[in-house]
C-alpha positions in Angstrom: -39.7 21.7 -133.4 -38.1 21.3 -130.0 -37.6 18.1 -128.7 -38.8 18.8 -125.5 -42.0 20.3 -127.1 -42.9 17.2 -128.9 -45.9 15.2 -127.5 -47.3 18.9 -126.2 -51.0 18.0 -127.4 -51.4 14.5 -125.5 -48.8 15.2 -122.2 -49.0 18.1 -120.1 -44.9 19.5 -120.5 -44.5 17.1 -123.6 -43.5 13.3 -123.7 -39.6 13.7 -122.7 -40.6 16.0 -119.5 -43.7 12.9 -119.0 -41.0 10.3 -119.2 -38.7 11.6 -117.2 -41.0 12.6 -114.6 -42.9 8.8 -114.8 -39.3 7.2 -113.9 -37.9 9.5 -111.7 -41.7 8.6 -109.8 -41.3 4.8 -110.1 -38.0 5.0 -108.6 -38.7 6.6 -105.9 -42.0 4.5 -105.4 -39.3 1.6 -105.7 -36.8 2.9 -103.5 -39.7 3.0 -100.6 -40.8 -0.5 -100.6 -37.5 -1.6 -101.3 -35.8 0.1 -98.8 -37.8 1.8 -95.9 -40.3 -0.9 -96.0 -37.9 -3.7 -95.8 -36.1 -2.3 -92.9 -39.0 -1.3 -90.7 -40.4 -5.3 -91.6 -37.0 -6.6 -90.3 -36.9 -4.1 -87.3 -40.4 -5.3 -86.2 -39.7 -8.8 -87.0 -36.5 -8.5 -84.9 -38.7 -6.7 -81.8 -42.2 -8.8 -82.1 -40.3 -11.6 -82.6 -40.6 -14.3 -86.2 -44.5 -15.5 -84.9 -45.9 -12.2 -86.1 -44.1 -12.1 -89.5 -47.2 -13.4 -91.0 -49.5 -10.3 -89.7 -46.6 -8.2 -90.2 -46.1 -9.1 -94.3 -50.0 -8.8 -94.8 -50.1 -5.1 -93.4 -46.7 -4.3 -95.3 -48.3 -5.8 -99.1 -51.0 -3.4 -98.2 -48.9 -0.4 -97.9 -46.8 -1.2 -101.3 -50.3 -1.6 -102.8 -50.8 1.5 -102.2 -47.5 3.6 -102.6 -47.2 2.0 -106.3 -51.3 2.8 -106.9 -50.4 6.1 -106.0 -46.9 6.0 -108.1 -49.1 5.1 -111.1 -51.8 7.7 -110.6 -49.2 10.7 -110.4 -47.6 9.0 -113.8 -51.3 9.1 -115.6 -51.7 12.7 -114.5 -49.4 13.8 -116.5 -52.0 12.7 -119.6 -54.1 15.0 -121.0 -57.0 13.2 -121.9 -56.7 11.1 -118.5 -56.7 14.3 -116.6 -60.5 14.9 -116.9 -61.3 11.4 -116.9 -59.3 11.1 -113.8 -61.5 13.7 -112.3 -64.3 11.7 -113.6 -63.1 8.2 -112.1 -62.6 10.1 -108.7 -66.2 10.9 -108.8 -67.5 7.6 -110.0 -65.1 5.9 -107.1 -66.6 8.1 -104.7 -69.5 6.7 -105.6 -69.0 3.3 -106.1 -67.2 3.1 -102.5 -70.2 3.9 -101.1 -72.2 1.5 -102.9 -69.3 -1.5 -102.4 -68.4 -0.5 -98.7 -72.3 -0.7 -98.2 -72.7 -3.5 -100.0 -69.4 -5.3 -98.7 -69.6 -4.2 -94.7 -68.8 -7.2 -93.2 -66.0 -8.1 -95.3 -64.1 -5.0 -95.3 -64.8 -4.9 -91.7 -62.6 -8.3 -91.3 -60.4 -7.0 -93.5 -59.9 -3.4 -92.0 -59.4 -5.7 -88.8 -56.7 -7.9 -89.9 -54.8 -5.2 -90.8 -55.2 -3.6 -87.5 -55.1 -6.4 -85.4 -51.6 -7.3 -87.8 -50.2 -3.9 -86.9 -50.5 -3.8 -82.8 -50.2 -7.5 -82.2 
């Protein structure tokens, strides 16, 4: 057996292709807060000025929330089994942001708001 073949049944190009692929993805998820990130926060903290670091460092944990979500979702991918449960959770989010962003309006509104009002104040 091929060592690159082994882990074929449960990952999609076998486990040393998925682990490969899963760092070189986390790095680079890494490498984009860490750098890009941090220097557009200290470029807008330089222009705006150190009173809107506050708004600034709420709208900026937001966006590495989100790179690393996504960072973990291309890693699971690469699972077999996850793959059509994936597709399954995507529909049963759908779903249940409908039922949450109904449910939740108001707050998501405030919060969809401070992150705007962070971004052009």
């Amino acid at each position: 057996m091929n060592i690159w073949e082994f882990g074929n049944n449960i990952f999609t190009n076998g486990f040393l292709t998925f682990a490969i692929r899963a760092a070189v993805i986390w790095f680079l998820a890494t490498v984009f807060v860490k750098i890009i990130l941090r220097r557009m926060n200290k470029r807008l903290i330089a222009y705006t000025g150190e009173k809107q670091s506050l708004q600034l460092k709420y709208a900026f944990q937001t966006v590495r929330f989100l790179v690393y979500l996504i960072a973990v979702f291309f890693i699971l991918s690469e699972v077999k089994s996850l793959t059509s449960l994936g597709t399954g959770a995507l529909g049963i989010t759908s779903i249940l942001a409908v039922g949450v962003s109904l449910a939740a309006q108001q707050t998501l509104g405030n919060y969809i708001s401070g992150f705007f009002l962070a971004l052009y104040q």
